[in-house]
C-alpha positions as CSV (number, residue, x, y, z in Angstrom):
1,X,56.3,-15.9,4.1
2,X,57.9,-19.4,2.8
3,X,57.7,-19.7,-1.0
4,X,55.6,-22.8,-1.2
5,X,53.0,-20.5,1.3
6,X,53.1,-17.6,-1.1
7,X,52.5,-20.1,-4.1
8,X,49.5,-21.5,-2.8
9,X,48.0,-18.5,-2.4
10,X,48.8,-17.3,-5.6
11,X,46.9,-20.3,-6.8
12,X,43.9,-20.0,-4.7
13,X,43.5,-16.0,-5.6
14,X,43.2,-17.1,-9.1
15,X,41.0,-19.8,-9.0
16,X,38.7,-17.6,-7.0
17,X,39.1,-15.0,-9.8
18,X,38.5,-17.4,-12.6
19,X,35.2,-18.7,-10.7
20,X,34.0,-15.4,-10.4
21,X,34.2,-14.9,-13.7
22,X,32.5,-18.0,-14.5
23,X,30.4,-17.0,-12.3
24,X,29.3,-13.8,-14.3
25,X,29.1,-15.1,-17.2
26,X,26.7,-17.4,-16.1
27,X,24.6,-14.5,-14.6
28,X,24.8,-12.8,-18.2
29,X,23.4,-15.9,-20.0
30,X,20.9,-16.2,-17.7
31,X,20.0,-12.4,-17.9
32,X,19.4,-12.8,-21.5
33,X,17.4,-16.4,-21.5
34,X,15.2,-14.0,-19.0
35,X,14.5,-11.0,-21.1
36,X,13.7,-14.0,-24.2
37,X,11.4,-15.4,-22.2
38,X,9.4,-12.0,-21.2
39,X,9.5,-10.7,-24.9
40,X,7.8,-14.3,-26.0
41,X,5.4,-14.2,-22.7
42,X,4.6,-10.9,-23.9
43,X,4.2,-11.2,-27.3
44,X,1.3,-14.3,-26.2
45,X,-0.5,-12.4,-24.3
46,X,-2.6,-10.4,-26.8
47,X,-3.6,-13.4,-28.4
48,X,-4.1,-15.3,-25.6
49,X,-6.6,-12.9,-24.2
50,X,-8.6,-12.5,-27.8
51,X,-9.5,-16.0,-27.8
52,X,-10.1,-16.7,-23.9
53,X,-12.6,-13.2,-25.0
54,X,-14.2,-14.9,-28.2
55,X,-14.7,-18.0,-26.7
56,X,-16.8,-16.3,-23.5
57,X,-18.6,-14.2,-26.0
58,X,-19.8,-17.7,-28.1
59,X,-20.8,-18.9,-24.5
60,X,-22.6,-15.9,-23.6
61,X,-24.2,-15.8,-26.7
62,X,-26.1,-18.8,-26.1
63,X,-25.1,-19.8,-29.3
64,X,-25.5,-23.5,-30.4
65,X,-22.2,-25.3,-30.8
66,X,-22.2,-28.8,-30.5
67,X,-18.4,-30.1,-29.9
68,X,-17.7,-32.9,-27.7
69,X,-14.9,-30.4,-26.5
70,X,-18.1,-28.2,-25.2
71,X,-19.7,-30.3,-23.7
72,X,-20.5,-30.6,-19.4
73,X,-20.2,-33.6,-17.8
74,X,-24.0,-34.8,-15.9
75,X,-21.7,-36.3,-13.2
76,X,-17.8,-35.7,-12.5
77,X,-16.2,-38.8,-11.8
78,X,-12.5,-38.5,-12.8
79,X,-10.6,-34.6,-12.6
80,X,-7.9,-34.5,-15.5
81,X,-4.5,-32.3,-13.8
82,X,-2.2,-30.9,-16.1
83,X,0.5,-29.9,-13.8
84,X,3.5,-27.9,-15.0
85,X,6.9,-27.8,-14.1
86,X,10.4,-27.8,-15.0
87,X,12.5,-30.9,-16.4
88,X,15.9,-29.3,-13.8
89,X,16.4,-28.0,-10.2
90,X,17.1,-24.8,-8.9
91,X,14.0,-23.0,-9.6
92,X,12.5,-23.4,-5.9
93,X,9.2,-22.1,-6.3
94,X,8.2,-22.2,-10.1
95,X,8.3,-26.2,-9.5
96,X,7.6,-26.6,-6.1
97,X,4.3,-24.4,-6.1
98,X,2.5,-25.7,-9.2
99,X,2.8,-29.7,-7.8
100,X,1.6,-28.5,-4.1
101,X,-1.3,-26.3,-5.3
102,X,-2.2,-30.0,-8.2
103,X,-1.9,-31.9,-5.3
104,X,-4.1,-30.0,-2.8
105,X,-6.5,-30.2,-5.8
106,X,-5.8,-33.9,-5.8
107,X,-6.7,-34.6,-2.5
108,X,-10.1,-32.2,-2.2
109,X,-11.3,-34.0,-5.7
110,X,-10.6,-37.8,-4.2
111,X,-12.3,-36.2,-0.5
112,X,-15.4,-35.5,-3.1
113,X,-15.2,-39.4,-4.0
114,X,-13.3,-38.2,-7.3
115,X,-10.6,-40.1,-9.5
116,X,-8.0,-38.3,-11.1
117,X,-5.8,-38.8,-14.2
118,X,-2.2,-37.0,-14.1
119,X,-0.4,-35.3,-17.2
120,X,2.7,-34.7,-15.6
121,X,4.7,-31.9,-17.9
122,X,8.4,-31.4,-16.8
123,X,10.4,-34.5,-15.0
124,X,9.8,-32.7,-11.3
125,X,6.2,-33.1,-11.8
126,X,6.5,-36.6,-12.7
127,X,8.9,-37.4,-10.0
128,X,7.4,-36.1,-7.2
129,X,4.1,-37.2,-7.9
130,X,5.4,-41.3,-8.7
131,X,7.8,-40.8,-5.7
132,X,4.8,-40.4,-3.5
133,X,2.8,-43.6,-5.2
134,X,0.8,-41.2,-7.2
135,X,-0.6,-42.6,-10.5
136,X,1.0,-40.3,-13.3
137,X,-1.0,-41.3,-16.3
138,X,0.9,-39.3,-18.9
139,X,4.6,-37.6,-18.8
140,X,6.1,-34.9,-21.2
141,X,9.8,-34.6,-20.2
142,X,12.6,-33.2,-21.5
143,X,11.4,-30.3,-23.3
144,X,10.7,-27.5,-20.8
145,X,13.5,-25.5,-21.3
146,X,12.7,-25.0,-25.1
147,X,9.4,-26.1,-25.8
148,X,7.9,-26.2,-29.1
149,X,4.3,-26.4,-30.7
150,X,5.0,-29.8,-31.8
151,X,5.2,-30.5,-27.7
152,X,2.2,-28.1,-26.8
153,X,0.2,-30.0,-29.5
154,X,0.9,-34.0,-28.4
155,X,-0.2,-32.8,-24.8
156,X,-3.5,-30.7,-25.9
157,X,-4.2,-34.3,-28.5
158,X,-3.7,-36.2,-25.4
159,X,-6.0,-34.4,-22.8
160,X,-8.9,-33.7,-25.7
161,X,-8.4,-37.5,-26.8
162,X,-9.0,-38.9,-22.8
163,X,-11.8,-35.8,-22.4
164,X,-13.7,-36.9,-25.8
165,X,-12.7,-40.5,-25.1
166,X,-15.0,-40.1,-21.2
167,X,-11.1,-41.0,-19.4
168,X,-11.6,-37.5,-17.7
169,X,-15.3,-35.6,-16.8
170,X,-13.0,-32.1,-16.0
171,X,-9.5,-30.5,-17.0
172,X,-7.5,-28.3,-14.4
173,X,-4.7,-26.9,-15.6
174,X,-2.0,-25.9,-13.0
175,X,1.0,-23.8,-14.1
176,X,3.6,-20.6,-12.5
177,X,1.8,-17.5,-14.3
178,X,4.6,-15.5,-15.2
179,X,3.4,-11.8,-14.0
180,X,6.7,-10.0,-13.7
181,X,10.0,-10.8,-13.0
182,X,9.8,-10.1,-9.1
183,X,6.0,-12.0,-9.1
184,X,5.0,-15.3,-10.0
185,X,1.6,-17.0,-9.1
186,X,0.1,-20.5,-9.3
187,X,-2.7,-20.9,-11.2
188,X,-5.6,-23.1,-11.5
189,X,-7.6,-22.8,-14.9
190,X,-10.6,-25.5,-15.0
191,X,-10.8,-25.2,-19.0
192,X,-12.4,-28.3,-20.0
């Protein structure tokens, strides 16, 4: 084998060998970022659960509470969608289900003779929905990777403010539930 031959393929075997190892650590990282997010999911769930449970008992209790939060629309005119995704690619269906499931929504509210009002979390909600001449009312982006209270609070403050405020008759929330790491479902929560 020529020298310049030989060479070449010296080269090529260790550029492969250094992008698999690239390539590994990447898969560690993401490993961890992974078991973070279970232990946090986790850790939610309790009190997640509690409070969905106190709040039905209050309802079933038929006790008095007069909240402009509480209240029931007469008439439905305009559906609030918060629809969840990620801010980056490559997580096929935890973006792509979400906006397919808020926009089959969408279209079976506006069949109904319904408006809507879009919170777009994430900047592939957003997209998709203004690349099909969607009117996105509200966009969180940039923060899906890491969010914080601070970002779960300006998007609650918005949707109560348009649901006190008469902009929206009826919040769906539409979100990936995390149930495991081999199973992820869409979800639809009506909650206001």
């Amino acid at each position: 084998m020529p020298g310049g031959k030989e060479r070449e393929l010296r080269r090529r075997i260790t550029s492969v060998q250094s992008t698999k190892k690239i390539t590994r650590a990447m898969e560690l990282i993401a490993a961890t970022r992974v078991v973070k997010a279970m232990q946090r999911a986790d850790a939610a769930r309790p009190y997640a659960r509690q409070i969905t449970s106190v709040i039905e008992n209050l309802a079933a209790g038929g006790a008095e509470v007069d909240h402009p939060l509480l209240r029931e629309a007469e008439q439905v005119r305009r559906v609030g969608f918060i629809v969840m995704a990620g801010d980056r690619g490559l997580a096929g269906a935890y973006n792509t289900n979400p906006i397919r499931a808020a926009e089959r929504q969408l279209m079976a509210h506006q069949t109904e003779g319904k408006d809507y009002s879009l919170f777009c979390v994430g900047k592939k909600a957003g997209a998709y929905f203004r690349f099909r001449n969607y009117r996105v009312d509200h966009r969180y982006e940039g923060f899906t990777a890491d969010p914080t209270y601070e970002d779960a609070r300006r998007i609650a403050d918005d949707v109560a403010a348009a649901f006190i405020d008469g902009e929206v008759d009826e919040v769906e929330l539409i979100y990936t539930e995390f149930v495991s790491m081999g199973t992820q479902r869409v979800s639809v929560r009506r909650f206001l």
